[in-house]
C-alpha positions in Angstrom: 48.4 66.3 13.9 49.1 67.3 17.2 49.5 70.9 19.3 53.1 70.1 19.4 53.2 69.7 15.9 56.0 72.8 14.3 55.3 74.2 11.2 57.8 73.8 8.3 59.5 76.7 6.5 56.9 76.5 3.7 53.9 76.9 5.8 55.6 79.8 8.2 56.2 81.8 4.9 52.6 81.0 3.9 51.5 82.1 7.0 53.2 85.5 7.3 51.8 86.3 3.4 48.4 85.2 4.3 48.6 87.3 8.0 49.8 90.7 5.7 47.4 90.0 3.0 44.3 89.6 6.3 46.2 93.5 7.4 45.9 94.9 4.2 42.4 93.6 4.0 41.3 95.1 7.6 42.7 98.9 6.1 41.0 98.4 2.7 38.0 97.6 4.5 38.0 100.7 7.3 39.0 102.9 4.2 36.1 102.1 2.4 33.6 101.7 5.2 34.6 104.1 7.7 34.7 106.7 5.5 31.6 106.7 3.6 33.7 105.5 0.3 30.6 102.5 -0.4 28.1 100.8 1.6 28.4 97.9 3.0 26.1 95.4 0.9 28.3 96.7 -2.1 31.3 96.1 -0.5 30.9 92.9 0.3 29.1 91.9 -3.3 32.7 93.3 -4.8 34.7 92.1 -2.8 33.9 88.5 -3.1 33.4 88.9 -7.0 36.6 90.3 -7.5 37.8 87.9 -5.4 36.5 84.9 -7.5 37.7 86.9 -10.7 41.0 86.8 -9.4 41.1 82.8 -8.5 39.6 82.3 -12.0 42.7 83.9 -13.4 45.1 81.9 -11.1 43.2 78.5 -11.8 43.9 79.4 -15.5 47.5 80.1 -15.4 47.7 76.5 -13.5 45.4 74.9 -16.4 42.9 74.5 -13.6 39.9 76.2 -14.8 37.6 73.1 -15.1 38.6 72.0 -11.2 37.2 74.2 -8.9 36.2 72.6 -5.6 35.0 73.9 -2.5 31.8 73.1 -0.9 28.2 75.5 -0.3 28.9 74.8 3.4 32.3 76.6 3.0 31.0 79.2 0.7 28.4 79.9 3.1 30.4 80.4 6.0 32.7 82.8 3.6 29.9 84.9 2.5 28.6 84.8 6.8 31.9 86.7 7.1 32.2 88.9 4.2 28.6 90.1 5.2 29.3 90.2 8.8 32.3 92.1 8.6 30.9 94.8 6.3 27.6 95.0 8.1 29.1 95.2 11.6 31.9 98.3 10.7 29.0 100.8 10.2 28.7 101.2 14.3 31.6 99.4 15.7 34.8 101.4 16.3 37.8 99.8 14.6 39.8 98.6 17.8 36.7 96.9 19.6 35.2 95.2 16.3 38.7 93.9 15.3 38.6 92.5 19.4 35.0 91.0 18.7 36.3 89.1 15.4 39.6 88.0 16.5 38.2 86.9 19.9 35.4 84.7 18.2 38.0 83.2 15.5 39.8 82.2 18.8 37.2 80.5 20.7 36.0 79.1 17.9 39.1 77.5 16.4 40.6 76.5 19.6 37.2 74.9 20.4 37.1 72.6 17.6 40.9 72.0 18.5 40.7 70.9 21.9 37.2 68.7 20.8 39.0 67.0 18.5 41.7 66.1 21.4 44.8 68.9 21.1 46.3 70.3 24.0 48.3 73.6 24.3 52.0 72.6 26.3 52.7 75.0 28.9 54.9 77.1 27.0 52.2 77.3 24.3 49.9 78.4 26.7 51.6 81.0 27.7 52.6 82.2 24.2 48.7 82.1 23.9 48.1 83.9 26.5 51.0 86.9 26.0 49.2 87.4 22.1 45.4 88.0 23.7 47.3 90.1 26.1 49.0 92.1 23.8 45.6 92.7 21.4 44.0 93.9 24.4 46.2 96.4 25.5 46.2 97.6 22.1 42.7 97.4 21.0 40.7 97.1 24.1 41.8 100.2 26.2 39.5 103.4 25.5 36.8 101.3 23.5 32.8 102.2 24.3 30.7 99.7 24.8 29.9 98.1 21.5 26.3 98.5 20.4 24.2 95.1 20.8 24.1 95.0 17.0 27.0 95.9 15.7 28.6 93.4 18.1 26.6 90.4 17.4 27.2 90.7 13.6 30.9 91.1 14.1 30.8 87.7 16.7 28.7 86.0 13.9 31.8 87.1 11.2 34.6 85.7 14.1 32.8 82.5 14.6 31.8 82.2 10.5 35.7 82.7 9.6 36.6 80.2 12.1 34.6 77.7 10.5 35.6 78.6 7.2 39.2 78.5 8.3 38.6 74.8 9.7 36.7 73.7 6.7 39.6 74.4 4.6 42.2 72.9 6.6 43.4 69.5 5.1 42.1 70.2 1.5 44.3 68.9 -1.6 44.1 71.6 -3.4 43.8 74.6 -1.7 43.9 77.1 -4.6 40.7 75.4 -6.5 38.9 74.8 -3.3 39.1 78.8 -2.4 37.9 79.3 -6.0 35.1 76.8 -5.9 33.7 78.7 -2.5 34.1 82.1 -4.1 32.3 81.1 -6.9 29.5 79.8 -4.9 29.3 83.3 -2.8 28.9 85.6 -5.5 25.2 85.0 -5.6 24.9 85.0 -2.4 26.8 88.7 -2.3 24.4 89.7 -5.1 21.4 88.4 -3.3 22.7 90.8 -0.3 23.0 93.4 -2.5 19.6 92.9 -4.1 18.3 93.3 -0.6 19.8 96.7 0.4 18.8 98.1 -3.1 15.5 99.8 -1.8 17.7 101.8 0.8 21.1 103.9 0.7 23.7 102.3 -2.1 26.7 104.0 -2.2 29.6 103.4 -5.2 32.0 106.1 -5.4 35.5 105.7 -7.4 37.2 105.5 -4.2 35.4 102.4 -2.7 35.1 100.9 -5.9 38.8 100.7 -6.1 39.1 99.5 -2.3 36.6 97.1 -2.8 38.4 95.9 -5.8 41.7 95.5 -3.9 39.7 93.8 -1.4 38.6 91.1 -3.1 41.3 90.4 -5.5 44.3 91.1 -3.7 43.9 91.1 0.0 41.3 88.3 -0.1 41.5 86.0 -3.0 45.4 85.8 -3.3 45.2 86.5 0.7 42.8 83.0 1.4 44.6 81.0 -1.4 47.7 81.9 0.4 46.4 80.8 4.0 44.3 77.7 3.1 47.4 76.5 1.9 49.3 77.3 5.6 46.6 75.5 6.9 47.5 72.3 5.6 50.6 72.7 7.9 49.6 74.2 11.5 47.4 72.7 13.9 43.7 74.8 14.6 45.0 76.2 17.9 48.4 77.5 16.1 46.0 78.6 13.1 43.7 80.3 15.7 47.0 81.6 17.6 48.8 83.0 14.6 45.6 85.0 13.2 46.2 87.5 15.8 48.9 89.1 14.7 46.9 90.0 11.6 45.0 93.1 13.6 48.5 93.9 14.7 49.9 94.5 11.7 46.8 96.2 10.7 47.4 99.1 13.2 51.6 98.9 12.3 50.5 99.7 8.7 47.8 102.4 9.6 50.8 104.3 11.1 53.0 103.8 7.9 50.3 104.4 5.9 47.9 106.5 7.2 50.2 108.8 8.9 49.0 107.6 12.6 52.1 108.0 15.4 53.4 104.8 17.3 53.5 105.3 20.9 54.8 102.9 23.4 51.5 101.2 23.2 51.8 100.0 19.9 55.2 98.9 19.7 55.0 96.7 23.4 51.4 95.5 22.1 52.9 94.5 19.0 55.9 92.7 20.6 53.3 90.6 22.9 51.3 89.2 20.3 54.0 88.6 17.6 56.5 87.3 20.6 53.8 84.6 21.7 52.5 83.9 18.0 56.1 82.6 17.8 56.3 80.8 20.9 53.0 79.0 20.7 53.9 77.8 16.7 57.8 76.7 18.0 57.2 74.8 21.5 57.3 71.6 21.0 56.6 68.9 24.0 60.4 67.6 25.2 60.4 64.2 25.2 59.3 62.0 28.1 62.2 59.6 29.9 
């Protein structure tokens, strides 16, 4: 499949599910996090059990239950995430984390891209570069220096979803192949949790239910929805597209969470959604 490749209307409308369900994740997450509602280590143990409870129901309804695939390699790199993304939110500011992430999904994605021989077209390129403009000017502007840490755990998470989004590309059956890596990182969340145990825990009501949403909602239904997509898009348009998701994080933080859109948000927003677009339609005109 080449970088000129264009998605069909199947795999857009995956895509757009997937990038909401990756938003709604990213407020779930803050909420929980950010405000004291749980600890990390439980977060993440939740999350991803919730989230194989979830793809257990779905392979049942399908009459699936007995084909579960997936691989340690790709459960691995799911739980290096999970972890990673939790761990890293309890010093990171939202805006430069969600930088740090998105940034190493990029590289990483777009790496293995142009390894395996894709090129970007010219108007790809600058669709490209108009998105990683556009999260900057929203995210970047204002943002402290990250602590060493905190940053390198959130890089790790970017570079471990990037591998985890690769992995699953090309799968023939996304849904029990999502389900056979959650399954696989549930004892690796518990093993986690079973480490923290001797310091703070932290399970209110309200995290638990964040968590909850977490894992069955914005994540299990959220990664069924985008291994799927990635049967159709190309690893730089895969890499490209996942940057609208911290975009429509902040457009539902406003709705939801009662922030203000200034200027900022709404140019920032039309950047990276306007070159998401471009860098998914260009298509190479033919030679001669």
């Amino acid at each position: 499949m080449s970088a000129t490749h264009r998605p069909d209307a199947k795999t857009l409308g995956l895509t757009a599910l997937a990038m909401v369900a990756f938003a709604a994740n990213s407020l779930l997450c803050r909420a929980a996090l950010a405000a004291g509602a749980m600890d990390a280590a439980s977060f993440t143990f939740i999350r991803l059990a919730s989230g194989a409870a979830m793809l257990w129901l779905l392979l049942a309804l399908s009459g699936k239950v007995r084909a579960a695939q997936g691989s340690w390699r790709a459960a691995f790199a799911l739980f290096a995430y999970a972890a990673g993304f939790s761990l890293a939110y309890r010093g990171l500011p939202a805006g430069t984390g969600a930088l740090l992430l998105f940034g190493a999904v990029q590289a990483t994605m777009i790496g293995a891209g142009l390894w395996r021989g894709e090129r970007f077209t010219r108007w790809q390129t600058l669709g490209f570069l108009l998105a990683l403009a556009g999260l900057v000017w929203l995210l970047a502007p204002g943002a402290a220096a990250p602590p060493p840490l905190g940053a390198g755990l959130m890089l790790a998470a970017g570079i471990a979803w990037g591998v985890y989004s690769l992995l699953g590309r090309g799968g023939a059956d996304p849904l029990a192949a999502t389900a056979g890596n959650f399954f696989r990182a549930v004892p690796m969340g518990l093993a986690l949790l079973a480490l923290a145990a001797p310091f703070s825990l932290t399970a209110s009501p309200q995290g638990l239910l964040l968590a909850l949403l977490s894992g069955a909602a914005a994540s299990g239904l959220g990664y069924a929805l985008w291994y799927a997509a990635l049967r159709g898009l190309t690893a730089a348009q895969g890499a490209t597209v996942q940057l609208s998701a911290p975009v429509l994080a902040a457009l539902g933080g406003a709705a939801l969470l009662g922030e203000t859109p200034g200027l900022r948000l709404v140019g920032a927003s039309a950047l990276v959604l306007g070159g998401v677009a471009l860098v998914i339609a260009a298509r190479r005109r033919p030679q001669g």
